[in-house]
C-alpha positions in Angstrom: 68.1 -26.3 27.8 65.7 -24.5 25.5 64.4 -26.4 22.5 65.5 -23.9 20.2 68.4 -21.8 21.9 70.1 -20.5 19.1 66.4 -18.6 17.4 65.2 -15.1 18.1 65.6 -14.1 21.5 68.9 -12.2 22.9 68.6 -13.7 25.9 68.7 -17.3 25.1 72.2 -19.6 26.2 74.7 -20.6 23.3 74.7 -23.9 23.1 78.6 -25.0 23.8 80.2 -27.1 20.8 83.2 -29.1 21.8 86.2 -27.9 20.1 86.4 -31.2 18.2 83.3 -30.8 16.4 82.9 -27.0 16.2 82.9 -25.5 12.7 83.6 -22.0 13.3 82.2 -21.1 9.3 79.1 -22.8 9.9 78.3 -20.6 13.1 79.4 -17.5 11.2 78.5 -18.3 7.9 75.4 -20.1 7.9 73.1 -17.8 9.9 70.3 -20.1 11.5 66.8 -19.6 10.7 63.7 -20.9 12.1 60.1 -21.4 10.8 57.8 -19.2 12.5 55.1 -22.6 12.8 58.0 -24.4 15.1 56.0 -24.2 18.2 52.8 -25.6 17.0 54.9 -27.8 14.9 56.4 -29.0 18.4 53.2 -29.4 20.3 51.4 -31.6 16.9 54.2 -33.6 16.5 54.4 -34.7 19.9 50.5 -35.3 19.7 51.1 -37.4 17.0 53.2 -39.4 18.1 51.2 -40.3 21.1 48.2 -41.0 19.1 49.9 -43.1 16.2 51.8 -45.2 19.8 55.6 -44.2 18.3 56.8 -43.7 21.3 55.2 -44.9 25.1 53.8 -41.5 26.8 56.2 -41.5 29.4 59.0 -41.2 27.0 57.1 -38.4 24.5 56.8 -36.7 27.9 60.2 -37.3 29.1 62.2 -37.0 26.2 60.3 -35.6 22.6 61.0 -32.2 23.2 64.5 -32.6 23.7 64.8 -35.1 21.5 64.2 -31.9 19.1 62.9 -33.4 16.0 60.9 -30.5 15.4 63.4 -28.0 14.9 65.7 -30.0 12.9 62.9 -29.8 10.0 61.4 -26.5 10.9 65.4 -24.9 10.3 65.0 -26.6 6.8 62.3 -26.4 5.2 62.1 -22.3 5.5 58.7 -21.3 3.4 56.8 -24.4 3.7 53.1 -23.7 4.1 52.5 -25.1 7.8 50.7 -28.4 6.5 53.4 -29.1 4.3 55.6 -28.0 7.3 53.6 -30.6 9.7 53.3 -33.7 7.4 57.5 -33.1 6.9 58.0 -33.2 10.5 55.7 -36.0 11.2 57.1 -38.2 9.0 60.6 -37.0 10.3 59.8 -38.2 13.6 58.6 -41.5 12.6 61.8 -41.9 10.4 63.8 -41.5 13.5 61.5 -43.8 15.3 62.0 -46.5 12.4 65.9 -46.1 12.6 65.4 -46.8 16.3 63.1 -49.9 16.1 65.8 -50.8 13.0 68.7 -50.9 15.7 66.4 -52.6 18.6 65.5 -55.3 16.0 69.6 -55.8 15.1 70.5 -55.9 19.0 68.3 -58.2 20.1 68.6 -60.2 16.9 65.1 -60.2 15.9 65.1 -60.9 11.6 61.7 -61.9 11.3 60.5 -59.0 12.9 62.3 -56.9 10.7 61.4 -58.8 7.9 57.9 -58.4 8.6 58.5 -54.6 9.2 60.2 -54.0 5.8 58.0 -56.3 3.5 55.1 -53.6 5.2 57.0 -50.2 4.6 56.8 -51.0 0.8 53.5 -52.2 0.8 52.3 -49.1 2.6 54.8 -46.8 0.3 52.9 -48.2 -2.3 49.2 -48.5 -1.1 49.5 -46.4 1.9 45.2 -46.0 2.2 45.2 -49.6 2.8 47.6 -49.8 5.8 46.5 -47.2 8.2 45.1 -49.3 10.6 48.2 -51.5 10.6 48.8 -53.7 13.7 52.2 -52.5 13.6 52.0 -48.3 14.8 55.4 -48.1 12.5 53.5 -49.3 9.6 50.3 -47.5 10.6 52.2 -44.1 10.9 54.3 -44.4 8.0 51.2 -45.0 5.9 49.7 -41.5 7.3 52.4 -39.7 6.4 52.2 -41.2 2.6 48.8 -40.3 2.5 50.0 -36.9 3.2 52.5 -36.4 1.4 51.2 -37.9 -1.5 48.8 -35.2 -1.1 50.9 -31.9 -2.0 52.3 -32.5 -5.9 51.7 -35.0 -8.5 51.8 -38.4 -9.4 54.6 -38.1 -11.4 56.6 -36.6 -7.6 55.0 -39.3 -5.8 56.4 -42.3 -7.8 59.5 -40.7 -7.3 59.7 -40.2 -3.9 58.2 -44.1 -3.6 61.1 -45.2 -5.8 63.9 -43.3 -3.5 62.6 -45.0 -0.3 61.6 -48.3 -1.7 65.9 -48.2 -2.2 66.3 -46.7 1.3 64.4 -49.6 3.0 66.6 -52.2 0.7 69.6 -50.3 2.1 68.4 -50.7 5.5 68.0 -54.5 5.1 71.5 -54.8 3.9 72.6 -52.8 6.9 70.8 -55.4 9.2 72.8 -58.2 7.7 75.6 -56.1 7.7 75.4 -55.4 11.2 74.5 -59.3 12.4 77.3 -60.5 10.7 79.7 -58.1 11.8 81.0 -56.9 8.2 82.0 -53.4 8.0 81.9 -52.0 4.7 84.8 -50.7 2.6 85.0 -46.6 2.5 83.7 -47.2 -0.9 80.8 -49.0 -0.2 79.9 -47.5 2.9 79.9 -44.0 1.0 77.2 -45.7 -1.2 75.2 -47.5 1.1 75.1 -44.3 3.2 73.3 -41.9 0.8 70.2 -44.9 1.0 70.2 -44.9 5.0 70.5 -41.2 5.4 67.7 -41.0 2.6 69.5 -38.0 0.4 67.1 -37.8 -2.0 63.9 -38.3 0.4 65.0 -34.8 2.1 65.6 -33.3 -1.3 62.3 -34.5 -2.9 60.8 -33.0 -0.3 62.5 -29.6 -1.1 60.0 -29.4 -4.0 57.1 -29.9 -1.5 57.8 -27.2 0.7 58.7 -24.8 -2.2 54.7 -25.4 -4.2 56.5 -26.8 -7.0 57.5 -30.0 -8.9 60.7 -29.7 -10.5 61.0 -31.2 -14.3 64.0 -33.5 -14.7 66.0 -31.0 -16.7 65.9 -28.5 -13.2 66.7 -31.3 -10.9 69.3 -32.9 -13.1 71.2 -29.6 -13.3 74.9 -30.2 -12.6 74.6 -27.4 -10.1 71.7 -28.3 -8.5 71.8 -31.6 -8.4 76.2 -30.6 -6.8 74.3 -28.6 -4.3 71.8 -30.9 -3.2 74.3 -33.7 -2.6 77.0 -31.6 -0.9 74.2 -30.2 1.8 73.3 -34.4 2.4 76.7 -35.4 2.0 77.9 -32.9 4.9 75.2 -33.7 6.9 75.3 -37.4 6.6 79.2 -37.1 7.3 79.1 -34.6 10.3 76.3 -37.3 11.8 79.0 -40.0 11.7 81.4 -37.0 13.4 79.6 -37.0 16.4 77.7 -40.4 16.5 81.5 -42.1 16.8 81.3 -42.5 20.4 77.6 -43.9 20.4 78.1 -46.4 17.5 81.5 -47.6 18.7 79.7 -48.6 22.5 76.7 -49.7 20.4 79.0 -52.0 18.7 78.1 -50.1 15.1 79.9 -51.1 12.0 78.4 -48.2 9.4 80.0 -44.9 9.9 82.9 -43.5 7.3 85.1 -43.2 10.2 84.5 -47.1 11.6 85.6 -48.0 7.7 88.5 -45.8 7.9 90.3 -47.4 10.7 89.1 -50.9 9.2 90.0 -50.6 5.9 92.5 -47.7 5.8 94.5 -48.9 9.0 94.0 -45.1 10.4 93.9 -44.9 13.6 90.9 -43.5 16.3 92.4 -40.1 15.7 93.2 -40.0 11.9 90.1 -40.8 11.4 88.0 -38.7 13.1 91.0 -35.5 11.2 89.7 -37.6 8.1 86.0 -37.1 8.7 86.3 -33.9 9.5 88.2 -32.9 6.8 85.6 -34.6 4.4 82.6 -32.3 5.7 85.1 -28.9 5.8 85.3 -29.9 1.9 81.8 -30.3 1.9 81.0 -26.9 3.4 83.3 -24.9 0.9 82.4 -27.2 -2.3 78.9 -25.9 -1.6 79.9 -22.1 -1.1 80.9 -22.1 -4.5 78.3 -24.4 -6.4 75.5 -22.7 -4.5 77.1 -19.4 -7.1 76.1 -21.3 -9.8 73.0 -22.8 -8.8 71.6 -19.8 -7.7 72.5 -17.8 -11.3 70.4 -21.2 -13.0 67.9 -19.9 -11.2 68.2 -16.7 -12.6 68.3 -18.4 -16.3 65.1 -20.4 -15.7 63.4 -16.9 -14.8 63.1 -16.0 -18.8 60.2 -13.7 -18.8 57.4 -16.1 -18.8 55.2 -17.8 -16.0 56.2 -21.1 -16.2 60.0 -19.5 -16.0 59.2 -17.1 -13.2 57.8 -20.0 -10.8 60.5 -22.5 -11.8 62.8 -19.8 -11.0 61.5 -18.9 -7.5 61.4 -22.6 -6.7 65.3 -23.7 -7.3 66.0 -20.5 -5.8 63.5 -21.4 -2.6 65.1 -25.1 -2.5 68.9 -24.4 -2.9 68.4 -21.4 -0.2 66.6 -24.5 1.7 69.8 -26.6 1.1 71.8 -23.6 2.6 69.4 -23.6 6.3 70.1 -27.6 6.0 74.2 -27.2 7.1 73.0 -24.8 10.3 70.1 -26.8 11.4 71.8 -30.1 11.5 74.9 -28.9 12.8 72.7 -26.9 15.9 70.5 -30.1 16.5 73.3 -32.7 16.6 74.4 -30.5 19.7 71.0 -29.7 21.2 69.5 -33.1 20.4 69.3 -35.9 23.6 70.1 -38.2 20.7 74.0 -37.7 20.7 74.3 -37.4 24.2 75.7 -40.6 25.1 77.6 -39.7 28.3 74.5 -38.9 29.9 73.0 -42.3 29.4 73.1 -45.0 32.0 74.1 -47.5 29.2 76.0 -45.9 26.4 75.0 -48.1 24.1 70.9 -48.1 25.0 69.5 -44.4 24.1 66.8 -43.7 26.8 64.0 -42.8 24.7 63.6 -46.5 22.8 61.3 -48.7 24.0 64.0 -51.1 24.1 62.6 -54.9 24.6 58.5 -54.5 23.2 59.8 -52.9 19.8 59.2 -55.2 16.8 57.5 -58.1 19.0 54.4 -59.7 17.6 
């Protein structure tokens, strides 16, 4: 399968959606779009995560590519300069990694590795300089990419951006304990607990990077952009649960909206996948008609001077961004090796983790 069959060429083959998850307005609607970096942005990636020892090199060999990583972020973040571009991607790639080594850790009831795993994410989210020679790659890596990061705006962005993830890691500890002791969240809570593990306003942040431009509070605080930004994460976050049913269930998962919605809404296998579903249609037409109004604040902030002219460009480079985020993550949850689980010779042990070593001192 090509990495990237649904970019440029005539010639490439449609990937095939399975009538249960195909969203015929988001393959006619949401044109997909590609940065023109992606195949560098492939090839570094992969290096990287060879060097920073992410992944064993049989598996980056066997498996990055078609893991597709890389074109998940490069049909997002649409303008980026290509470091920005790189250092996104990176980090995307390790945060798939950590989510990994987070489930390895749960089945193989591991909590001190965890432990030890968390307590250095925020250390290194905090002091990232001093934890790039980690012993732990995960640490290690993550602290690159902060340095990174950090690099691109302000202070002011990167106390932010520490502040979302410091919450994302908490939410991750509480879905380790959720997960060992078997509790499955109410709909409620889940919803919560789901915009810190899928990082919402990580991606978004980010946004501002790939536009050139740190957004004031009043911008980002907008009711329409702010409605925008959340729909684009929310429908993401919720089509993710859509197709990772099958591969939580055999993994013996208890966080995905639908898992809730049989538990504590007595639907059944069926409803709730209808329910899902129905959730991320709403998603996809809520956002139609924000993105109106987000796009003419963007208009507003461009008020004849300079400061208005590049505030202007940037919400209308990041809410056009949080358009190519509904194509890109629908494509890659169906070109991804991630979600396919009936390929796998256990359903509930993805291929590409280095299953028993992760997390062991």
């Amino acid at each position: 399968m090509p990495a990237f069959p649904h970019s440029t060429t005539s010639t490439a083959t449609p990937t095939a959606v399975p009538p249960s998850l195909s969203l015929p307005v988001i393959e006619a609607a949401f044109p997909r779009q590609l940065h023109p970096y992606w195949p560098r942005l492939q090839e570094t990636t992969r290096t990287w995560l060879l060097r920073k020892q992410l992944m064993p090199a049989d598996k980056v060999e066997e498996y990055a590519d078609r893991l597709c990583y890389t074109d998940l972020m490069a049909g997002y973040y649409l303008g980026a300069p290509d470091e920005v571009l790189q250092a996104i991607a990176d980090y995307s790639a390790w945060f798939f990694v950590w989510d990994d080594r987070h489930d390895r850790d749960i089945v193989h009831r591991r909590p001190d590795a965890w432990r030890r795993l968390r307590l250095g994410l925020h250390a290194a989210l905090d002091s990232p300089q001093e934890y790039l020679r980690h012993e732990d790659p995960l640490v290690a890596a993550f602290a690159d990419s902060m340095v990174r990061l950090y690099s691109f705006l302000s202070g002011t962005w990167n106390a932010r951006f520490a502040r979302h993830f410091h919450a994302v890691i908490e939410a991750y500890d509480r879905e380790f304990r959720n997960r060992v002791e078997g509790v499955v969240p109410t709909v409620e809570e889940y919803l919560e607990l789901r915009r810190l593990t899928f990082a919402h306003w990580i991606w978004t942040d980010l946004l501002e990077a790939a536009a050139g431009c740190e957004l004031p509070d009043a911008v980002r605080k907008h009711p329409a952009y702010r409605r925008a930004a959340l729909l684009s994460q929310e429908f993401a976050a919720w089509y993710n649960d859509l197709c990772s049913l099958p591969k939580e269930i055999a993994g013996d998962e208890v966080h995905n909206l639908g898992i809730s919605l049989i538990k504590h809404e007595g639907l059944t296998l069926e409803e709730a996948i209808a329910e899902v579903r129905r959730r991320v249609e709403k998603c996809i037409n809520e956002f139609v008609f924000v993105e109106r109004h987000a796009l003419r604040f963007a208009d507003d902030l461009a008020d004849g001077t300079v400061r208005g002219k590049e505030l202007g460009l940037a919400v209308r480079a990041c809410v056009g961004n949080m358009r190519n985020w509904f194509s890109t993550v629908y494509w890659f949850h169906h070109e991804s090796g991630r979600y396919m689980v009936d390929s796998w010779d256990d359903r509930s042990t993805p291929p590409y983790v280095n299953n028993e070593a992760a997390g062991e001192k």
